[in-house]
LUMVEXNU-745940 format. One record per residue: residue number from 1; residue in three letters; x, y, z of N, C-alpha, C in turn. Coordinates in steps of 0.02 Angstrom, whole numbers. Atoms other than C-alpha are relative to their C-alpha. Layout:
BEGIN
ATOM   nr  rest    n.xx    n.yy    n.zz   ca.xx   ca.yy   ca.zz    c.xx    c.yy    c.zz
ATOM  NUM   Ala       X       Y       Z       X       Y       Z       X       Y       Z
...
***
This chain:
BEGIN
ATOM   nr  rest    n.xx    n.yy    n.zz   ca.xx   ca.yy   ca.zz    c.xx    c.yy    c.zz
ATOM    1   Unk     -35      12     -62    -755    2849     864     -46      21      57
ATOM    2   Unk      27      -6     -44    -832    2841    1025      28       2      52
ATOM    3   Unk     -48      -7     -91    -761    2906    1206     -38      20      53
ATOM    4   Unk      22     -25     -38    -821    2881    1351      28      -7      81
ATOM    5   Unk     -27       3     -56    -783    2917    1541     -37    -100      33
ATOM    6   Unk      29      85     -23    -775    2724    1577      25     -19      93
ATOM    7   Unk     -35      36     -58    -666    2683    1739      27      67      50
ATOM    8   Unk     -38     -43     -47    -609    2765    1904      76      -2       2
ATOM    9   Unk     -63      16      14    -438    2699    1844      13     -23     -63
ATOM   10   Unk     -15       9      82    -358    2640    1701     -26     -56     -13
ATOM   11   Unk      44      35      42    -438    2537    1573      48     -49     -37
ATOM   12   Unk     -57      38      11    -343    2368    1523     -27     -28     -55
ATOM   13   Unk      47      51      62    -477    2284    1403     -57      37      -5
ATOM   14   Unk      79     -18      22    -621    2351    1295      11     -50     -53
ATOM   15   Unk     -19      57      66    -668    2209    1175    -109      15     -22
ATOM   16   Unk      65      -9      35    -850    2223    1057     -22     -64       1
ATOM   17   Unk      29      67      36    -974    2071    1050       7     -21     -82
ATOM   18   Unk      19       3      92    -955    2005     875     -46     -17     -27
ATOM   19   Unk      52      19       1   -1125    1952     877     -33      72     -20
ATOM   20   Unk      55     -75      11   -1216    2111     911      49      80      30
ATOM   21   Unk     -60     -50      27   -1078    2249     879     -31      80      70
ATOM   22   Unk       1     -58     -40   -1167    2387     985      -5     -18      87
ATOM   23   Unk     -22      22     -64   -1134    2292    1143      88       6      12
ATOM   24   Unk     -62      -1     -24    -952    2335    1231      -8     -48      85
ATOM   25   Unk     -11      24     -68    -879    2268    1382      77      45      11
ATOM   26   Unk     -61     -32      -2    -736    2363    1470      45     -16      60
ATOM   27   Unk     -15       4     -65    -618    2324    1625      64      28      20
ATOM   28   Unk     -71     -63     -12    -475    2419    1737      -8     -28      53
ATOM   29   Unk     -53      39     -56    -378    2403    1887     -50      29      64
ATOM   30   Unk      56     -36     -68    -545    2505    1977     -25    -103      15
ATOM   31   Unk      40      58      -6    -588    2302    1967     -59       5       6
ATOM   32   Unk      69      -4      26    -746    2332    1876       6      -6     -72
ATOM   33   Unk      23      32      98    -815    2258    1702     -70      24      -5
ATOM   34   Unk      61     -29       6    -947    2361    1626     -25     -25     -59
ATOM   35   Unk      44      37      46   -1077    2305    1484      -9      86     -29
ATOM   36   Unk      46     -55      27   -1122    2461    1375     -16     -10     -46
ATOM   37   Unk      58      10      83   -1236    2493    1230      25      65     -22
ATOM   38   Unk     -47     -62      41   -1131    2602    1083     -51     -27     -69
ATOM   39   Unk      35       5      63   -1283    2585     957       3      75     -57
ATOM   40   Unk       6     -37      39   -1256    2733     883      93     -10     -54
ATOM   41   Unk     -70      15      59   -1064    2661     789     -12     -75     -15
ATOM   42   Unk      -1      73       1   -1143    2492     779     -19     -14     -63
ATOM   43   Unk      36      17      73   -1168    2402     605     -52     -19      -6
ATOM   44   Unk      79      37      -8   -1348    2354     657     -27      42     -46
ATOM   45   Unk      32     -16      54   -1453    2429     538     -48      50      47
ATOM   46   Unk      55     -19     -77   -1569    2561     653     -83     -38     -26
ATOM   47   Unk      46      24      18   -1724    2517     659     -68      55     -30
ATOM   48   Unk      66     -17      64   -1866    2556     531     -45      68      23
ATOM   49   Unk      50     -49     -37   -1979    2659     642      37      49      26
ATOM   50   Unk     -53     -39     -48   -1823    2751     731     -19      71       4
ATOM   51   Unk      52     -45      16   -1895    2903     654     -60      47      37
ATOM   52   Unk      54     -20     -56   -2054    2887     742     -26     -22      49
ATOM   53   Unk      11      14     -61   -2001    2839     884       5      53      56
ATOM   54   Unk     -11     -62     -48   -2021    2950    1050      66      -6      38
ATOM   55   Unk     -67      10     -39   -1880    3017    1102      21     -15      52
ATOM   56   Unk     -17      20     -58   -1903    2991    1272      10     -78      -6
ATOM   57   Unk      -8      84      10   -1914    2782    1221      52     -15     -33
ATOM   58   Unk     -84       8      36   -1737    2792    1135      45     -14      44
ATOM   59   Unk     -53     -14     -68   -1618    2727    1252      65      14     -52
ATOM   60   Unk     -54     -13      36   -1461    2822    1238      62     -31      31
ATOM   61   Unk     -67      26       0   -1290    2770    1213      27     -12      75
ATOM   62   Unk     -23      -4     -42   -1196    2720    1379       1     -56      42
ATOM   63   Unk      32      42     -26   -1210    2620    1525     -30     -54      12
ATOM   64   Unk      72      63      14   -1315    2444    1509      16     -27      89
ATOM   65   Unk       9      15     -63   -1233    2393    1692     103     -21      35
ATOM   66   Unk     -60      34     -19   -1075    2382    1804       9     -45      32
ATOM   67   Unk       3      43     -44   -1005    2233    1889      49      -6      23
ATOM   68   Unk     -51     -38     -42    -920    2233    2040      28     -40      46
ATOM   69   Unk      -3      62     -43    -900    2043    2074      94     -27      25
ATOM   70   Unk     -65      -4     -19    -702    2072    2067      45      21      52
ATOM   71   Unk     -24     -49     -70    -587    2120    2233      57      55     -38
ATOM   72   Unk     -71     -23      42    -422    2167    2120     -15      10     -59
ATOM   73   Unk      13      -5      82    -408    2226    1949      -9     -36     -42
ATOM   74   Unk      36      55      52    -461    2142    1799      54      39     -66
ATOM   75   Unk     -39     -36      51    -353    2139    1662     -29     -40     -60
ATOM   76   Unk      17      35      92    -458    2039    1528     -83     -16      20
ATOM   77   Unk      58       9       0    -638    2016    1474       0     -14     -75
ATOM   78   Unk      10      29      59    -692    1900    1340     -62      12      -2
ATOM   79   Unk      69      39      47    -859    1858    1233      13     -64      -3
ATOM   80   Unk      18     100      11    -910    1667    1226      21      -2     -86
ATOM   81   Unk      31      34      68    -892    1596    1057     -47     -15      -6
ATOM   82   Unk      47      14      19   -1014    1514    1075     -90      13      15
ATOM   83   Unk      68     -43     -44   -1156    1627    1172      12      59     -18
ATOM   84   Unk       5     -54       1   -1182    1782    1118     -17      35      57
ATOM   85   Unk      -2     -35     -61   -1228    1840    1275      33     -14      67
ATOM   86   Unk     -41       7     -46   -1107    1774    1378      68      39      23
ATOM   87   Unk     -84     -26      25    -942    1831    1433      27       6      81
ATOM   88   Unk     -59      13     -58    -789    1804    1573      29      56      18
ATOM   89   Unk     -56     -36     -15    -672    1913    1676      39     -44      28
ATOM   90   Unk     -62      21     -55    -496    1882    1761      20      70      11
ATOM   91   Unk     -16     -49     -35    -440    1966    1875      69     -15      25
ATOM   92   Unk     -82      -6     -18    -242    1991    1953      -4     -48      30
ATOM   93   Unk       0      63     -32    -288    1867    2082      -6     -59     -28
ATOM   94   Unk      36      78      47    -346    1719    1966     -80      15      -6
ATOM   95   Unk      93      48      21    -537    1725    1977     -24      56     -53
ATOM   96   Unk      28     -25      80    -636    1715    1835     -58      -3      42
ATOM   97   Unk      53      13     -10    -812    1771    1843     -48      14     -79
ATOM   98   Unk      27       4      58    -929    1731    1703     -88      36       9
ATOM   99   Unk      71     -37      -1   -1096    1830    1682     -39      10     -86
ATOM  100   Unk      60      -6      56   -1225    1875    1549      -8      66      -1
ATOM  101   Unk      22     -56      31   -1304    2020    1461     -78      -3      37
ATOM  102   Unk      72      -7     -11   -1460    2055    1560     -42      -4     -62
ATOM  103   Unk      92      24      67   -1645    1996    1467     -13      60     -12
ATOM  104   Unk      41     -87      33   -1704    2178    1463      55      17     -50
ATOM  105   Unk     -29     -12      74   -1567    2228    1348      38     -56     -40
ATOM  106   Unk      27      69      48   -1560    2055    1251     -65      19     -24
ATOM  107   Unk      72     -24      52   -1731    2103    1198     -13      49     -18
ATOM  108   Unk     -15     -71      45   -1697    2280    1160      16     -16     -62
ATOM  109   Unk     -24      -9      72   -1585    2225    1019     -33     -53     -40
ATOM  110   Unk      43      44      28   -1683    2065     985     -68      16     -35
ATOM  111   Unk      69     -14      22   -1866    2137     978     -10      79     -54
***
């Protein structure tokens, strides 16, 4: 289990990529949808070298980026079917905004 201080308000949707498992997304009525990286409960396999890698080059758990393209709360956040790195909010008002998984961490879990 993993807990973390996510929202300045309450939290309506956390949903996992089913693609690449140590990616979350989370959203609340602060009307903000956050992206984090939970690799340490993820079924990825770590990687090989992990070992001897420097610790300072380990990114840790948390964070990957908030977004803050909503005025009103957000009460849902999907994953694409068919994009793994895609994914939608709605918000109380109606709008949907659709965004991506930044390239720098896409190639974290890729490379």
């Amino acid at each position: 289990v993993l807990s973390l201080l996510a929202h300045a308000h309450w939290v309506t949707s956390a949903t996992y990529n089913r693609f690449h498992d140590q990616l979350l997304l989370s959203c609340g009525t602060d009307s903000q949808v956050k992206l984090w990286r939970a690799a340490a409960i993820s079924s990825a396999p770590p990687s090989l070298d992990y070992e001897e890698a420097d610790p300072s080059e380990v990114e840790a758990d948390g964070i990957v980026r908030p977004y803050t393209d909503h005025e009103q709360s957000v009460f849902g956040a999907v994953w694409s079917a068919a994009d793994a790195w895609i994914f939608a909010s709605l918000s109380l008002d109606g709008k949907v905004v659709v965004n991506h998984v930044p390239p720098s961490e896409k190639y974290k879990i890729l490379l």
